[in-house]
C-alpha positions in Angstrom: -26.5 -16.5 15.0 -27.8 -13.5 13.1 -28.1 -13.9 8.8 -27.5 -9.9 8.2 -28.1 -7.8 4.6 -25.7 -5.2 3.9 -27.0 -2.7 0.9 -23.7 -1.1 -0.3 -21.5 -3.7 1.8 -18.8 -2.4 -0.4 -18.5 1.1 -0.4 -16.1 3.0 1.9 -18.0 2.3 5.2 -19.8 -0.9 4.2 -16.1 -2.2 3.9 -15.2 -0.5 7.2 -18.3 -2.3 9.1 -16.9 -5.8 7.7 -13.6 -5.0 8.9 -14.7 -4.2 12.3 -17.3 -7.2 12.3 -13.9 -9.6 11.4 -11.6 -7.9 13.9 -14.3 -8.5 16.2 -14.7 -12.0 15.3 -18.5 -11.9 14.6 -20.5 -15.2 14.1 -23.3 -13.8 11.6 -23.3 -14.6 8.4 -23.3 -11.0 6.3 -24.9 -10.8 2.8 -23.0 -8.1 0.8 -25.5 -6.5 -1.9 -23.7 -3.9 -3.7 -22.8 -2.9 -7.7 -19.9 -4.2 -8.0 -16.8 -5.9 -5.8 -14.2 -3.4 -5.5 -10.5 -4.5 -6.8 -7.4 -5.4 -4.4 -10.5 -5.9 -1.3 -10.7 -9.6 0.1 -14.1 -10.2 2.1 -14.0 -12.0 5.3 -15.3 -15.7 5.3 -18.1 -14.9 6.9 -19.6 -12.9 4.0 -21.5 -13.9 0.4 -21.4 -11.3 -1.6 -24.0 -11.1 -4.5 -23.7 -8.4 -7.0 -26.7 -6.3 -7.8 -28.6 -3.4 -7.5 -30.9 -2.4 -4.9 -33.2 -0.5 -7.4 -33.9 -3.7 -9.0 -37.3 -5.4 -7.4 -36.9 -8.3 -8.9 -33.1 -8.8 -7.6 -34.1 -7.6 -4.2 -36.9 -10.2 -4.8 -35.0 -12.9 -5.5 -32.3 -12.1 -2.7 -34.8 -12.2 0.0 -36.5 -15.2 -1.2 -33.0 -16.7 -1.7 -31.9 -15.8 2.2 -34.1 -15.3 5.4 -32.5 -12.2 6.8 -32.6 -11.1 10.6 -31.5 -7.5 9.9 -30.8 -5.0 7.1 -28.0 -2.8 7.2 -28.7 0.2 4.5 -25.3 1.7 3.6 -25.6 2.6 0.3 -26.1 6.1 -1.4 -25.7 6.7 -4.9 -24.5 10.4 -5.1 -22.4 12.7 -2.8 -24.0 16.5 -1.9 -22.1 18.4 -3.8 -23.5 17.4 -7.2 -26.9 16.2 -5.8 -28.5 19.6 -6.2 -27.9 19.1 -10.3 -29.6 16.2 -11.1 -32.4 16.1 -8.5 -34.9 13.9 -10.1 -32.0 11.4 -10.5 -31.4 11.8 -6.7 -34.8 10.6 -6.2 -34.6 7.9 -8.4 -31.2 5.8 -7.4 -31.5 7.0 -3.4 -35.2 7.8 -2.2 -37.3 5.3 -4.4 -35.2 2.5 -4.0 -35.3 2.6 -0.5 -39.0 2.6 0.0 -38.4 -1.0 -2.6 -36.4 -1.9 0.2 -38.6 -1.5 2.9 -41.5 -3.1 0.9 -39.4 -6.1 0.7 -38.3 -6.4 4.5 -42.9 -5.8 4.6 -43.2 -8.9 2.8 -40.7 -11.4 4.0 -41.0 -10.1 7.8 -37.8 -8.7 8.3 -38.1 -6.7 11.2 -34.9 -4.2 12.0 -33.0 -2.3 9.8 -30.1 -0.3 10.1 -30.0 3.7 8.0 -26.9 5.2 7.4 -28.0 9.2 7.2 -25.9 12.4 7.6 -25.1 14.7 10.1 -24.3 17.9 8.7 -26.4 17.8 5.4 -29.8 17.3 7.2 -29.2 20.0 9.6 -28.1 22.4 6.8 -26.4 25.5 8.2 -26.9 25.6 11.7 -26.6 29.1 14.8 -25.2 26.9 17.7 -22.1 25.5 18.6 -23.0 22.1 18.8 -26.5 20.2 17.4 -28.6 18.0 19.0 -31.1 15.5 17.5 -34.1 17.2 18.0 -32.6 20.9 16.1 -35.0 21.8 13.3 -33.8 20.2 9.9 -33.3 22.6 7.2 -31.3 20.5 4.6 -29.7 23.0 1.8 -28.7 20.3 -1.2 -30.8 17.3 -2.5 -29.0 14.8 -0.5 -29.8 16.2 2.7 -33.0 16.5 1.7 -33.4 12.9 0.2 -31.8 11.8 3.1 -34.3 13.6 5.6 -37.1 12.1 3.6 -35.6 8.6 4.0 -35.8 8.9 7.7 -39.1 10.1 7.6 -40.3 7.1 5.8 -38.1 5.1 7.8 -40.6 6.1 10.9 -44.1 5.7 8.7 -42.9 2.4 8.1 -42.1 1.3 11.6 -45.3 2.9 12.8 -47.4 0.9 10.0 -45.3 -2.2 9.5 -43.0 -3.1 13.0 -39.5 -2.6 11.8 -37.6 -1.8 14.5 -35.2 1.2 13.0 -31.5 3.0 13.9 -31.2 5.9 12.5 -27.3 6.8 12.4 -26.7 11.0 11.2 -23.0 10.6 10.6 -20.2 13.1 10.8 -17.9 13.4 8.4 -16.0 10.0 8.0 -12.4 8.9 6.6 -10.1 7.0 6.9 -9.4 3.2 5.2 -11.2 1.5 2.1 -12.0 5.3 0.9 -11.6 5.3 -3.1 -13.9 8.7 -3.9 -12.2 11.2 -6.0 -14.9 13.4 -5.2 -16.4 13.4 -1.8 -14.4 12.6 1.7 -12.5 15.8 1.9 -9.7 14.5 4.2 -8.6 11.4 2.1 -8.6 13.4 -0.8 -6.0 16.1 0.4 -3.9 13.2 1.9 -4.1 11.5 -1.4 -3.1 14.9 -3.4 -0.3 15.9 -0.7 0.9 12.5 -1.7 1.1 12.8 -5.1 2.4 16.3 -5.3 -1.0 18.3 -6.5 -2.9 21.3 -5.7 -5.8 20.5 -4.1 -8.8 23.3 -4.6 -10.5 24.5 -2.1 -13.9 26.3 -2.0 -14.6 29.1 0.2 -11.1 29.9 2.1 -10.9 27.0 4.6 -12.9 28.7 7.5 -15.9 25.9 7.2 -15.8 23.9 10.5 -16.5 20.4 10.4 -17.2 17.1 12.5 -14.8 14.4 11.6 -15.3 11.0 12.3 -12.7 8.4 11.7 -14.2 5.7 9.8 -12.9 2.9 11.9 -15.0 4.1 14.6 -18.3 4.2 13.6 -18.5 0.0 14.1 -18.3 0.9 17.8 -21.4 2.9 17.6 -23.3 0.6 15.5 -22.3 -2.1 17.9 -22.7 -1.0 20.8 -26.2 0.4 20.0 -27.1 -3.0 18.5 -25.4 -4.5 22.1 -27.9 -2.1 24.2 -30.9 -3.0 22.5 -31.5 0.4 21.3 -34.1 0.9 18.7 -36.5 3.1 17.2 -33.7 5.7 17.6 -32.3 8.8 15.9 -28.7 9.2 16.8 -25.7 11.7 15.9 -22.4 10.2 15.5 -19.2 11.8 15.3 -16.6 13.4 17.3 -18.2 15.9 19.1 -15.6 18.4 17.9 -14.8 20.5 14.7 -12.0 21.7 12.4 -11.7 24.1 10.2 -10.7 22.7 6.9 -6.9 24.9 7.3 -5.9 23.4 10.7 -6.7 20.4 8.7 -4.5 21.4 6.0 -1.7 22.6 8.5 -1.7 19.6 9.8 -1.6 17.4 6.5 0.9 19.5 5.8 2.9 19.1 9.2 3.5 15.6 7.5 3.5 16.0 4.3 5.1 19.5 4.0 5.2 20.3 -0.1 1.2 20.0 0.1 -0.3 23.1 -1.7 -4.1 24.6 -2.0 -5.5 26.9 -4.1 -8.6 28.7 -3.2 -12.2 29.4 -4.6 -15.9 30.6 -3.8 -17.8 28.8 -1.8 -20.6 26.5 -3.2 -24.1 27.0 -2.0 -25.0 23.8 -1.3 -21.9 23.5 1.3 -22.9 23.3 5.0 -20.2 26.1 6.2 -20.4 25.3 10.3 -21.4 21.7 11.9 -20.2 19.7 14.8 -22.3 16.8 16.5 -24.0 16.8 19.4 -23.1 13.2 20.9 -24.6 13.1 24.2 -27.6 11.1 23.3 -25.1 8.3 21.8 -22.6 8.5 25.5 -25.7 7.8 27.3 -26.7 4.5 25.2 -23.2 3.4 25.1 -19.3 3.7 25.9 -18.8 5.7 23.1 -14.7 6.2 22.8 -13.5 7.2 19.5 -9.8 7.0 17.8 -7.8 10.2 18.2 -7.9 12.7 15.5 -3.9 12.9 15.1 -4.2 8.9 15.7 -6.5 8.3 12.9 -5.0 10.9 10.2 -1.5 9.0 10.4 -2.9 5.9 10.2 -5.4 7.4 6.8 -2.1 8.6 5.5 -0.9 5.2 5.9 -3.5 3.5 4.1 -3.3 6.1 1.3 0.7 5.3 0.8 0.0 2.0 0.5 -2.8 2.6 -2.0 -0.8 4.4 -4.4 2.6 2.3 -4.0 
């Protein structure tokens, strides 16, 4: 039985991981290190949830003195893309630094695998071919994609010099349950709106093609890799398809029919096309994701039940 940290256990797909983890019926014991415990969210049994921050060296300190921990599971991230770009030193400061602190601290209590969260479309940037492998050059166009590059990059200095064993996830474009940002998760944020009878704004005019990845699903891929013994990895996870961000208004609005957008110019710092290449993740695993009509009903489920 494993003793696992998860930094940011209780943001949107921290909370997702622990629900899989419980539907699963895991044995581990999970360590939840996050800011705060969200309102209305019961933890399974299996997790202790201690509230901090991961910027803090002498928290992170005590933690790992307080706990002998098997594996690290880095979820958190501090600022979404579209407002990275503003306040770039700040980026630096709450998502790149604290990381490195982290990694120190699995250095000196010999914690030897560690889980990354990264991004899919925002370390590619904008990208000429239909679908994107792992190896396509990286040409991040906002401070998080960039931050989040670099955090993979030290990710692999540090397994070279020190022996962690790393996963390197590039997600898609997630939603689904547990989501609560008013500002990024484009998906839940129109379902929310449709629901509660406002315009939702739209920048650029809806052609931008995404990968969407229900949120539910990504614990099959961090399982299964973990299952296969895969490590030292960079891997894309997502659907392996896009939408443009009308058919995904059309079809919010299939269900929800008074939903209304309004349209404005495009922000620079917006990746325009992306979908995921996912080959390298079918080969390591059974990788079967949730239908995309499946998994918006059930998200506009969750979001009725949210504001009732």
């Amino acid at each position: 039985m494993e003793k696992n940290l998860v930094v940011g256990g209780s943001g949107f797909l921290g909370l997702n991981w622990l629900e899989y983890l419980q539907q699963q019926g895991s044995e581990n014991e999970v360590v939840v290190f996050a800011h705060e415990k969200p309102e209305g969210v019961s933890f399974p049994s299996f997790v202790t949830f201690v509230v901090g921050d991961y910027s803090d060296a002498q928290a992170l300190e005590d933690l790992f003195t307080a706990h002998r921990f098997d594996r690290v599971f880095h979820f958190a991230s501090s600022i979404i893309p579209a407002i990275s770009s503003e306040n770039i030193r700040q980026d630096i400061e709450s998502n790149l630094l604290p990381t490195i602190g982290l990694m120190e601290m699995m250095k000196k209590h010999q914690v030897s695998k560690l889980l990354y969260l990264s991004t899919g479309g925002a370390v590619y940037g904008n990208v000429n071919q239909e679908k994107v492998k792992e190896d396509y050059p990286c040409k991040p166009i906002s401070s998080y994609g960039i931050i989040k590059l670099a955090v993979e990059h030290y990710i692999e200095l540090y397994a070279k010099l020190y022996q962690i064993d790393y996963l390197i996830l590039r997600l898609s474009n997630p939603f689904g349950e547990f989501h609560r940002s008013p500002k990024q998760g484009v998906i839940n944020i129109a379902i929310r709106k449709a629901l509660k009878g406002e315009v939702m704004t739209v920048w650029g005019n809806g052609s931008q093609a995404k990968d969407y990845i229900y949120a539910a699903d990504i614990g099959k891929a961090i399982d299964g890799l973990i299952r296969a013994g895969v490590n030292n990895e960079t891997i894309n996870v997502g659907s392996g398809e896009s939408l443009t961000l009308n058919e995904i208004i059309k079809r919010i609005q299939s269900k929800i029919p008074a939903f209304q957008v309004e349209y404005k110019d495009a922000m620079l710092t917006d990746v325009q096309h992306i979908c995921l290449d996912t080959t390298k993740l079918s080969a390591k695993m059974n990788w079967e994701i949730t239908s995309f009509e499946t998994a918006l009903e059930k998200t506009i489920t969750y979001e009725k039940a949210r504001l009732s």
